[in-house]
Structures are given as structure tokens and as C-alpha cells.
N, C-alpha and C positions, 0 to 999 in steps of 0.2 A: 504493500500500500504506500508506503515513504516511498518506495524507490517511484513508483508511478506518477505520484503528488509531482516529486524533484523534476520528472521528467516532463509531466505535463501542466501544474501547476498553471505555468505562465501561461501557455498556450489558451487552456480555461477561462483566466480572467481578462487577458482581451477579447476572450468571445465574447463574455458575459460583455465587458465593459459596450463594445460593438452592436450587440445585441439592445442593451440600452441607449446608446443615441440614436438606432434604428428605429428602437419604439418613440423617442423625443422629436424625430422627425417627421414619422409616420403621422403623429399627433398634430404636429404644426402647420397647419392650413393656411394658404396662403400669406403666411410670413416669408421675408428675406432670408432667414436661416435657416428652409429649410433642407435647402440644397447645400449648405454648408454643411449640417449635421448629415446629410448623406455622404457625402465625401469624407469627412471622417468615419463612418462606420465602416465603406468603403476598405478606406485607408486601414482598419483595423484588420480589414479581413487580407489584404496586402503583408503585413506586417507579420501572420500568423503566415503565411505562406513563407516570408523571409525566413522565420525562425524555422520551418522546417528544412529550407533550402541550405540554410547553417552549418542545421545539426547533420544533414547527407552531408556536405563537406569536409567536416569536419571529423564526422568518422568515414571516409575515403581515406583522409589524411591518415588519420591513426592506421587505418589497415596497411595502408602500403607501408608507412613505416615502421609495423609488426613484421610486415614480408620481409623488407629488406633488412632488417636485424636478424633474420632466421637464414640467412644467406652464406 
């Protein structure tokens, strides 16, 4: 359960966060923010993509150089 938390914690709370200024947008009727607050949820759902994009790189990195230490 921790180890799951550590790994997806983050990921969780800019959904949620994303998730809420989706619904602040969704509610905002014809106001000037509401296409701001879109862009930011947007941006949120961008952002969880990054961190996934990362975490691949990031263990590529570590794999290869497991490989190349076992050489």
C-alpha cells in the first residue's frame, strides 16, 4: 500500500486537483474564466502525462545502466 501511495500519490492528487477546476469550470456560465479554468485542468491532465513520461525515462535509464554494469 506505501509503496503504491509513493508511486502514485502525486499522480492522484492532480487528478483530483484537475478534476476540481473541471467541475469550477463546468459551473461557470458564461464568465471570462471559464476557459481559463479549462486550460488549467487541461494543463493538469498534460502534466500527469509528463510524470508518466519521466518515470519511462527514467527507468530506461536505470535499466541500461543495470545492463551495462553486468557486462
Amino acid at each position: 500500500m506505501l509503496r503504491a501511495f509513493l508511486n502514485y500519490g502525486l499522480v492522484a492528487a492532480v487528478l483530483v486537483w484537475a478534476a476540481v477546476v473541471a467541475m469550477m469550470a463546468y459551473h461557470l456560465d458564461e464568465s471570462p474564466w471559464r476557459w481559463a479554468f479549462a486550460a488549467l485542468s487541461v494543463g493538469g491532465l498534460v502534466t500527469v502525462a509528463g510524470i508518466f513520461w519521466i518515470r519511462k525515462y527514467v527507468d530506461g535509464l536505470n535499466k541500461a545502466s543495470d545492463h551495462g554494469s553486468k557486462l
